[in-house]
Wavefront OBJ file of the C-alpha trace (Angstrom):
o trace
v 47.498 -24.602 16.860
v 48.265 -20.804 16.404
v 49.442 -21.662 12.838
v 46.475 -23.659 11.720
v 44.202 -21.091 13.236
v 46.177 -18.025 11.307
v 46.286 -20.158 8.055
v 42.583 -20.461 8.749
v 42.194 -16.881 8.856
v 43.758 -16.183 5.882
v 42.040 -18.622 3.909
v 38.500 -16.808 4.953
v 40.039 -13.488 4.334
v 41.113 -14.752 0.802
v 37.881 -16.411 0.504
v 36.077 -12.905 0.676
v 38.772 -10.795 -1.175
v 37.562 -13.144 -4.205
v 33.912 -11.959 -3.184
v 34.558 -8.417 -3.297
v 36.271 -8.801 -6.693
v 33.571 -10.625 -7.746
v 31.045 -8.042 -6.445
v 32.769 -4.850 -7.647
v 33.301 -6.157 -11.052
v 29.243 -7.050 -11.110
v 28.696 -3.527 -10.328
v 30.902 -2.141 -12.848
v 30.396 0.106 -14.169
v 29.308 2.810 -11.590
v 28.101 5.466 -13.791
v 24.490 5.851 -15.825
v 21.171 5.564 -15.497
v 18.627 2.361 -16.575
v 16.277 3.716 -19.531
v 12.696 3.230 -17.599
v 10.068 1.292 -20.115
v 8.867 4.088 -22.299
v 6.633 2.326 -24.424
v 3.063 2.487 -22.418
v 0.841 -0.396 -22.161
v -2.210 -1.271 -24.382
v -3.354 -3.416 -21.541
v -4.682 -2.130 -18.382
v -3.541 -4.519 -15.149
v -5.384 -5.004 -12.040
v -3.367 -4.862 -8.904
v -4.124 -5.070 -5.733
v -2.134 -2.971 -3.375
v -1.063 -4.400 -0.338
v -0.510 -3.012 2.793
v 0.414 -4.590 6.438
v 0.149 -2.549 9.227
v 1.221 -3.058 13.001
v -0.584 -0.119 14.854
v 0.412 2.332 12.288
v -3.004 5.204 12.669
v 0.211 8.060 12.510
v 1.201 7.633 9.027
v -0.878 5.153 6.817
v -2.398 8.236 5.818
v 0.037 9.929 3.700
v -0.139 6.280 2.075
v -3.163 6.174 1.244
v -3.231 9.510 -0.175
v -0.405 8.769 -2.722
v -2.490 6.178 -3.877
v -5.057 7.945 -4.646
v -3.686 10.443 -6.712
v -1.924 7.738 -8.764
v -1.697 8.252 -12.391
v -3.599 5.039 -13.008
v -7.248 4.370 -13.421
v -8.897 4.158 -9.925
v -10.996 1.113 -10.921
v -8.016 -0.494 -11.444
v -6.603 -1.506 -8.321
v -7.813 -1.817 -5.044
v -5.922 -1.096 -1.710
v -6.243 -4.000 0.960
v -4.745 -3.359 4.276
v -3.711 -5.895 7.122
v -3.981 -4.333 10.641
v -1.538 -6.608 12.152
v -2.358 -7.122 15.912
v -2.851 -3.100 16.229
v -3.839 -1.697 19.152
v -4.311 1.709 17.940
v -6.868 3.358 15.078
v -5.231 1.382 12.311
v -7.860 -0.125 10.451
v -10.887 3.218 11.303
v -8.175 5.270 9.483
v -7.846 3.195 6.325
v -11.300 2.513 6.542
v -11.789 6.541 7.001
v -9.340 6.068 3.221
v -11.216 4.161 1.649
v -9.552 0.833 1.641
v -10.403 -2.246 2.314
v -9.531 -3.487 6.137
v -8.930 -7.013 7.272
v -8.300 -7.280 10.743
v -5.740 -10.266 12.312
v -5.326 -10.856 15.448
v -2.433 -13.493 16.323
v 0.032 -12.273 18.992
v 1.904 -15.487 19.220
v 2.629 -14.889 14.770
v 4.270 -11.341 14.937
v 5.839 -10.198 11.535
v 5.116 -9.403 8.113
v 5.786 -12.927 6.700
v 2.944 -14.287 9.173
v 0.712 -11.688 8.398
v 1.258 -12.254 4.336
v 0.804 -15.713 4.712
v -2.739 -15.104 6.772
v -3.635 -12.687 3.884
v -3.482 -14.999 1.301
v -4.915 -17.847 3.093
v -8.296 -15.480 3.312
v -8.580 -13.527 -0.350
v -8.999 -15.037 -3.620
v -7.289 -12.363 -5.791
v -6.676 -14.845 -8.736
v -9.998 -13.622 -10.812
v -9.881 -10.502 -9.950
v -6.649 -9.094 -10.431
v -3.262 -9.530 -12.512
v -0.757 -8.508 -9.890
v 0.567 -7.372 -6.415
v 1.990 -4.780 -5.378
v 3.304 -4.196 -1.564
v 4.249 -1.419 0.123
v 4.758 -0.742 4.196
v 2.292 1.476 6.002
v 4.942 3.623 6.231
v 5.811 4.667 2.757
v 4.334 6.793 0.339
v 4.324 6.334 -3.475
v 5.112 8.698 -6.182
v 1.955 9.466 -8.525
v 3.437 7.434 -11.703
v 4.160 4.080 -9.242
v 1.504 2.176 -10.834
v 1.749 3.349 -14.211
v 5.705 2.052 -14.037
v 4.647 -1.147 -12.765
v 1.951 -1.896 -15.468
v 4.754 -1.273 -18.053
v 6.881 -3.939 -16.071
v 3.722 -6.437 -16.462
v 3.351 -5.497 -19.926
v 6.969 -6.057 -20.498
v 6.427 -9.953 -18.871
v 8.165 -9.105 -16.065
v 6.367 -11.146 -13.241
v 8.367 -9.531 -10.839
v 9.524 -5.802 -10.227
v 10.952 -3.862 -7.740
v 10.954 -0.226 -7.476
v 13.390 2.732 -6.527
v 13.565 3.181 -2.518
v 14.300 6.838 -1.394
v 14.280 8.188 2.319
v 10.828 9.656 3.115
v 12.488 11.550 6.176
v 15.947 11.846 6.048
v 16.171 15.372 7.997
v 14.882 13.700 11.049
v 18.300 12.698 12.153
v 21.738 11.450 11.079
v 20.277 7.867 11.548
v 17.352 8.185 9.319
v 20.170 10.341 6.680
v 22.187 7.343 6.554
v 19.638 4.789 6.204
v 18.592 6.207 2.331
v 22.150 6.382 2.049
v 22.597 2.436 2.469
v 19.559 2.002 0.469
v 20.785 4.109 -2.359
v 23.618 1.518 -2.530
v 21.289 -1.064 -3.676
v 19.550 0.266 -7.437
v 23.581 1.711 -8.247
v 25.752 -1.639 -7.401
v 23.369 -4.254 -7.386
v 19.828 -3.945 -9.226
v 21.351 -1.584 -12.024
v 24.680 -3.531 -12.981
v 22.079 -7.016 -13.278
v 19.752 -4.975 -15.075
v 22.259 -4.178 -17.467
v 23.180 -7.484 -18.321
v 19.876 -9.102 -18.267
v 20.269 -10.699 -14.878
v 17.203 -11.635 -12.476
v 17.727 -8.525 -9.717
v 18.865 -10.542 -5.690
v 16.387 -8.701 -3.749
v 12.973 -6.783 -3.528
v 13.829 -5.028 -0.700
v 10.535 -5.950 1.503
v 8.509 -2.964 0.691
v 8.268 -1.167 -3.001
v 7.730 -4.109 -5.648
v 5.061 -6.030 -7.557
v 4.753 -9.434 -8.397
v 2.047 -11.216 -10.624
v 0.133 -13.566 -8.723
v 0.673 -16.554 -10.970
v 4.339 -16.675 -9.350
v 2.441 -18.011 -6.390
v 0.921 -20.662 -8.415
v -2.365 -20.907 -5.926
v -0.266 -21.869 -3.138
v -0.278 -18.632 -1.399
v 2.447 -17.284 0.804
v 4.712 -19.138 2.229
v 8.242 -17.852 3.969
v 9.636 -18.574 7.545
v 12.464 -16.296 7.888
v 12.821 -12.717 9.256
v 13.273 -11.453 6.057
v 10.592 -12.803 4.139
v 11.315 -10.390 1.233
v 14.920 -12.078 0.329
v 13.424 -15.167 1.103
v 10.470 -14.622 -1.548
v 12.994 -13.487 -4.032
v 15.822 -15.997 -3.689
v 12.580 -18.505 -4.320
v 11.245 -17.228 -7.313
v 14.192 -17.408 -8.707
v 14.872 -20.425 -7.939
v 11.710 -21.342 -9.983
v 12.992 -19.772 -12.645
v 11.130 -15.988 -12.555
v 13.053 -12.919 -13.598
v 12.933 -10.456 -11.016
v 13.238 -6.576 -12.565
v 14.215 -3.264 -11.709
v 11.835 -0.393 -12.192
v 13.840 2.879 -11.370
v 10.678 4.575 -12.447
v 8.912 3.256 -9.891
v 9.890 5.503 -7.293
v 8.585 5.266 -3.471
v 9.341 6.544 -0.170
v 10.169 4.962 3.042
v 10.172 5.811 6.543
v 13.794 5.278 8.423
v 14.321 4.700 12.340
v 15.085 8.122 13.860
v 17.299 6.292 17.032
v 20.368 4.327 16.589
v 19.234 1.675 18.881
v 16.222 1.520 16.302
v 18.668 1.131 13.506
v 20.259 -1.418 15.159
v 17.095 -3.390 15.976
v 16.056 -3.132 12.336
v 19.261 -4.054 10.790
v 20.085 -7.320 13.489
v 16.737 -8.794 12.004
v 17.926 -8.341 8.502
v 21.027 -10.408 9.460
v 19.639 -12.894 11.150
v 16.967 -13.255 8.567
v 19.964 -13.774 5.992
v 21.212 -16.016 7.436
v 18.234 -18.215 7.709
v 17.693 -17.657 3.866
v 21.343 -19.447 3.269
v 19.512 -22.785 4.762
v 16.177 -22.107 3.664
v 17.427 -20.871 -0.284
v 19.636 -22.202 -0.696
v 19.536 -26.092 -1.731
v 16.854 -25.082 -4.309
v 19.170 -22.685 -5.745
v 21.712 -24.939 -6.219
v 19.644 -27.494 -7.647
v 18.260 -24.337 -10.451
v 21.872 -24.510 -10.915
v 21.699 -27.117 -13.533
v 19.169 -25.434 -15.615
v 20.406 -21.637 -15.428
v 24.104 -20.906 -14.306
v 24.371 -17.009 -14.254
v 21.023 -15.402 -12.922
v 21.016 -18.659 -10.269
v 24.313 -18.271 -9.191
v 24.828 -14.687 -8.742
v 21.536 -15.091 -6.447
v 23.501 -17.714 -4.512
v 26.956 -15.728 -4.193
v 24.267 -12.828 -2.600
v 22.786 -15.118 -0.186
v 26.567 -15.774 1.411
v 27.040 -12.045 1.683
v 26.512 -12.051 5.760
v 28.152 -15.305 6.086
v 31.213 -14.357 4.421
v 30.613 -10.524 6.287
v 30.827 -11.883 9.249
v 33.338 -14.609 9.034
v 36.039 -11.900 7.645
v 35.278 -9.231 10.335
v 35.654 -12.118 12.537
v 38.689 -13.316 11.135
v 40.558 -10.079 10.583
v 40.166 -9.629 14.418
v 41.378 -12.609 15.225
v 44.732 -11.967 13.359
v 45.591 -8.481 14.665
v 44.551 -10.204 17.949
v 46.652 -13.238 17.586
v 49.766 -11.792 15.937
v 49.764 -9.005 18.828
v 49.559 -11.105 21.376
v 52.156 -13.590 19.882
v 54.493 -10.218 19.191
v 53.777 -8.564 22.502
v 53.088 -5.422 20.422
v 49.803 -4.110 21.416
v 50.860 -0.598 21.397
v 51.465 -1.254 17.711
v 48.328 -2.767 16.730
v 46.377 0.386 18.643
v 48.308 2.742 16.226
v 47.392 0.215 13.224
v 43.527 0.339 14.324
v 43.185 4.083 14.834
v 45.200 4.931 11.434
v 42.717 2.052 9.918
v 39.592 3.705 11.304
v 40.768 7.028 10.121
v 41.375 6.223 6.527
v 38.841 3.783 6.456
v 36.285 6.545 7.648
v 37.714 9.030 4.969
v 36.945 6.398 2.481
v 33.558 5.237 3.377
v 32.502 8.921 3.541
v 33.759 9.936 0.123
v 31.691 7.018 -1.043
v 28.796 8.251 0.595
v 29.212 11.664 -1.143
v 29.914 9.827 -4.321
v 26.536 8.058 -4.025
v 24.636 10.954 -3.464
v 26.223 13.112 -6.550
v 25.924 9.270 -8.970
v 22.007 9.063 -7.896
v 21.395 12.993 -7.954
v 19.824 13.475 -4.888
v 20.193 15.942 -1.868
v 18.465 16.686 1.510
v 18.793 19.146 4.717
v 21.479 17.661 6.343
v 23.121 15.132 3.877
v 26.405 16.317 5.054
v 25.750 14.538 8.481
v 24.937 11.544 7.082
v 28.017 11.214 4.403
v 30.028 11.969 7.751
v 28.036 9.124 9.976
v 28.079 6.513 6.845
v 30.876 4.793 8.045
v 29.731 4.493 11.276
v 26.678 2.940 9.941
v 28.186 0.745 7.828
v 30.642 -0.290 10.909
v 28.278 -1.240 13.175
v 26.223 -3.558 10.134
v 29.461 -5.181 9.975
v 29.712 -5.764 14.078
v 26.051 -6.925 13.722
v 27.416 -9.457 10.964
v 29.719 -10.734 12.585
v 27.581 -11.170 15.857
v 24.885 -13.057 14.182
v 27.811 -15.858 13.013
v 27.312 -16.637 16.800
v 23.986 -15.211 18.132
v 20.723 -15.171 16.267
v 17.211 -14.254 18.352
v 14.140 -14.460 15.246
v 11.879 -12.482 17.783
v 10.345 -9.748 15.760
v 10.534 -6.475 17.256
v 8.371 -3.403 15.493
v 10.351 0.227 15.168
v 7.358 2.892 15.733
v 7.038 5.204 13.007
v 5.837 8.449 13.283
v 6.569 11.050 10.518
v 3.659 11.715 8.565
v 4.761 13.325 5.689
v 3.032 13.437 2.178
v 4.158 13.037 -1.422
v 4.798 17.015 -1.797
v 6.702 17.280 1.382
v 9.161 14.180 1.320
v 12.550 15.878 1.840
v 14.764 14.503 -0.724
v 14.989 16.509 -3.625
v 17.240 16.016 -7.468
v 20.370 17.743 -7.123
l 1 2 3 4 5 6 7 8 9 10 11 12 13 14 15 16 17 18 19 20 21 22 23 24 25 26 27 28 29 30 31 32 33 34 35 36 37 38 39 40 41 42 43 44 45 46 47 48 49 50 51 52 53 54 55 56 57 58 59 60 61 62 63 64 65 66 67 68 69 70 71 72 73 74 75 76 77 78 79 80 81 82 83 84 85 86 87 88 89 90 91 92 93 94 95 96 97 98 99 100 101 102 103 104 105 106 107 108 109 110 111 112 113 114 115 116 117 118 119 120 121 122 123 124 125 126 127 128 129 130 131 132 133 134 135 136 137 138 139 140 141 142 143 144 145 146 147 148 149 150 151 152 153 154 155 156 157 158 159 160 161 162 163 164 165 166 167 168 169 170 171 172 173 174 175 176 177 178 179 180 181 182 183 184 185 186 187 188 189 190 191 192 193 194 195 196 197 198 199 200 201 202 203 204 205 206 207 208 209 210 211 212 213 214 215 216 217 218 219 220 221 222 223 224 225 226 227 228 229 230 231 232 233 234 235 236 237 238 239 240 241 242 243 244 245 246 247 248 249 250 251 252 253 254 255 256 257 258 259 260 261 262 263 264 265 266 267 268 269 270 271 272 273 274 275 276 277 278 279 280 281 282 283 284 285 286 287 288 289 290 291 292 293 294 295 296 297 298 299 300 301 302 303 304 305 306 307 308 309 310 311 312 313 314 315 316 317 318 319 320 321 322 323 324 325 326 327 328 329 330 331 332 333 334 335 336 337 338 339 340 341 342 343 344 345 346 347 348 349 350 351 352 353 354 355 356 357 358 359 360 361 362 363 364 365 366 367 368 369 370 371 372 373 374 375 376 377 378 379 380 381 382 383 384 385 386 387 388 389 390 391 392 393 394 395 396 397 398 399 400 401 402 403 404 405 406 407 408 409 410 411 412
């Protein structure tokens, strides 16, 4: 039984050492920039810019400043915003902004997927306007956002998403390491795809535009805790191309606490996993009509799956083959040298990041030196969500209310 269990092991282990290839040679190579769209466009779109709020009167704001002081004719979008089951001044402070408030109340439906799906069951947008855009209370957008997306329509693209960069990153080494993770995701996964034409794996639930004719009158419709992967993983599926506009650059609001960070990132992996089922059998069956773009968006689904299952089986090995060996003061010495080196490598990639994407804050040092800590603990919460999965949407408060001309990250 121990023999079938190691050989079990191993097979997982080389089962994900085939992923990794797979992944690092997708995001080679590391270095470079995607040329934005230069060309502008003859046509002016109409978006409407959505915004879902769950008692967020601290910093929607800053928001709705940034958007109006876009670069982009004012009669050519209009900002709608969701107060979510707020108890606070939510909707008299957008209102006090100028947008346009709809008010749900539905405390049995908490999350952003409920709320979208409430949205679109009570507008008609389809005469009115070309496009969507979404952002979180939270963020704030640079003045060319719109601009960069109405080159993205122009270019066909029915679906875009935009660059992500920490809106407070000073506040703590939690909300430092947070951009850091998120910086990972334009350099090794929506640039390398870019590059070779591919559909990009994930809009990143806040930042990105779609064209409303990718919900072909149906509305919105996701069930999962991460509604954003799920929406992506399903327009491709139908055969959209999903586009990366680094010129499209917004800011985001990361938890301050690690319990928060925690919190946040255990919903992202147990909405990932219910995208696998959800996704995934109308992926496969795209699979007969477009190999590459369909498949790569499969092999991302599996990421937290195949996470999970190699944390999972790498312990049980060092577990097994200790306890089979008797030598435990061994495997201590093993773990601690691991941890060190492993550290020392996940930090240098941290700086590397940081000097590839050109960015600096006050403090960036403690987050390159709490990166692999973070990234540690997302792979404990991946490999606890192979067993344990609670849906149960929990909101992380935000409360820095900072503006476009004081967001702390800065080009190095």
């Amino acid at each position: 039984m121990v023999a079938g269990l190691l050989m079990a092991c191993q097979a997982v282990l080389v089962v994900a050492g085939c992923y990794g290839l797979y992944q690092a040679v997708m995001a080679w190579p590391i270095v470079g920039r995607l040329t934005p769209l230069a060309l502008e466009s003859p046509v002016t779109h109409r978006f409407a810019v959505l915004v879902f709020a769950k008692d967020e009167a601290a910093v929607i704001g800053p928001l709705l400043d940034s958007l109006a002081r876009q670069d982009y004719p004012s009669d050519a979008f209009e900002v709608f915003v969701t107060a979510d089951n707020c108890t606070d001044a939510t909707a008299a402070v957008a209102r006090a902004h100028g947008a346009t408030v709809l008010e749900r109340s539905a405390p049995d439906l908490i999350g952003k997927g409920h709320a979208l799906s409430w949205f679109f069951a009570h507008q008609s947008l389809e005469e009115r306007f070309d496009a969507c855009v979404m952002f979180d209370a939270d963020n704030v957008a640079d003045p060319g956002f719109l601009a960069a997306m109405n080159r993205q329509v122009a270019a066909g693209h029915p679906i875009a998403t935009g660059y992500r960069m920490g809106k407070n990153p000073s506040s703590s080494w939690v909300a430092g390491t947070s951009p850091l993770f998120w910086l990972m995701q334009p350099r090794f996964f929506h640039l390398p795809r870019a590059r070779r034409g591919l559909p990009c794996v994930s809009v990143g639930g806040t930042g990105f535009m779609f064209a409303l004719k990718v919900l072909g009158g149906r509305g919105w419709h996701t069930e999962s805790a991460c509604e954003d992967i799920e929406f992506t993983l399903n327009a491709i599926a139908e055969g959209h191309f999903v586009a990366f506009a680094p010129d499209a650059l917004f800011y985001d609001e990361q938890p301050r606490t690690f319990v928060q960070s925690l919190r946040q990132r255990y919903r992202w992996a147990v909405g990932s996993v219910q995208v696998l089922g959800l996704c995934g059998p109308r992926l496969l069956k795209r699979l007969r009509t477009d190999v590459a773009g369909t498949a790569d968006a499969l092999l991302y689904s599996l990421g937290v799956i195949i996470g999970g299952l190699t944390g999972i089986a790498w312990t049980v090995m060092l577990l097994v083959n200790a306890a089979t060996t008797g030598a435990w003061q061994g495997l201590f010495g093993s773990l601690w040298v691991s941890a060190l080196t492993g550290s020392l490598g996940l930090a240098a990639a941290g700086w590397l990041l940081l000097r590839l994407e050109g960015v600096a804050w006050r403090g960036s040092w403690r987050a390159v030196g709490m990166f692999p800590l973070y990234l540690l603990t997302w792979s404990m919460l991946q490999m606890l969500v192979i067993f344990y999965r609670d849906p149960t949407w929990v909101p992380i408060p935000h409360t820095d209310a900072v503006g476009i001309d004081d967001v702390a990250i800065t080009a190095s």
